[in-house]
N, C-alpha and C positions, 0 to 999 in steps of 0.2 A: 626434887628440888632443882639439880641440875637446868631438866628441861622449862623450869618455868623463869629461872634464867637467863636460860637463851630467847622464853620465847618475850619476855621483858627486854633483853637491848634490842631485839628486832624492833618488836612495836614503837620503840623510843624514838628512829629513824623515820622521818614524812616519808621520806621515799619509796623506801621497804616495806612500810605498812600500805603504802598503796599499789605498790605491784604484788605484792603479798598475797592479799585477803583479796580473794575475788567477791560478787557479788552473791555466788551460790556457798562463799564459806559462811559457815557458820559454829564449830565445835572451836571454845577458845578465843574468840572474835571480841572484844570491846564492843560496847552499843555505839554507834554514831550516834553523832548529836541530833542528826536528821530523821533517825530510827525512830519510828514507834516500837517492835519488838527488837530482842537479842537472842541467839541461842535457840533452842529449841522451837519455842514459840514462832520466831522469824522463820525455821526450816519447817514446821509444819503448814505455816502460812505462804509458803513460795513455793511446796509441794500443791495445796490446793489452788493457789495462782495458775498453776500449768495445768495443772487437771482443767482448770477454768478457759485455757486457752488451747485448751483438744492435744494436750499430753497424754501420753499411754506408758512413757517408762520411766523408769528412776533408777539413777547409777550411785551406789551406796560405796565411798572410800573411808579407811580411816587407816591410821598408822598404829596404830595401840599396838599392834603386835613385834611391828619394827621394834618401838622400843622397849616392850617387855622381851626382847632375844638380849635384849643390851646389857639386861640385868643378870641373864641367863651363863 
């Protein structure tokens, strides 16, 4: 509950939300208005974009573990 929150007064912020959220985030993200997909679907679709554009690797981050120590 905490973190969704925090992550609601961030996105609240123009500002924040746009140095925030790059264009490769995606877990948690809002659709833009401009979007055809969000979430998932957008990250499988911009994974085959780069494959499309002679991509060979993918760098996989996430914080879930940060903050499950939090709880810990």
């Amino acid at each position: 509950m905490v973190q969704r929150c925090i992550l609601d007064a961030l996105v609240s912020d123009p500002k924040i939300r746009e140095d925030a959220f790059q264009p490769t985030s995606f877990g948690g993200i809002p659709k833009k208005r401009e979007a055809k997909l969000a979430g998932v679907p957008a990250a499988i679709q911009a994974v085959l974009d780069a494959i499309a554009s002679g991509g060979t690797h993918v760098i996989v981050a996430d914080i879930a573990s940060f903050f499950w120590d939090l709880y810990i």
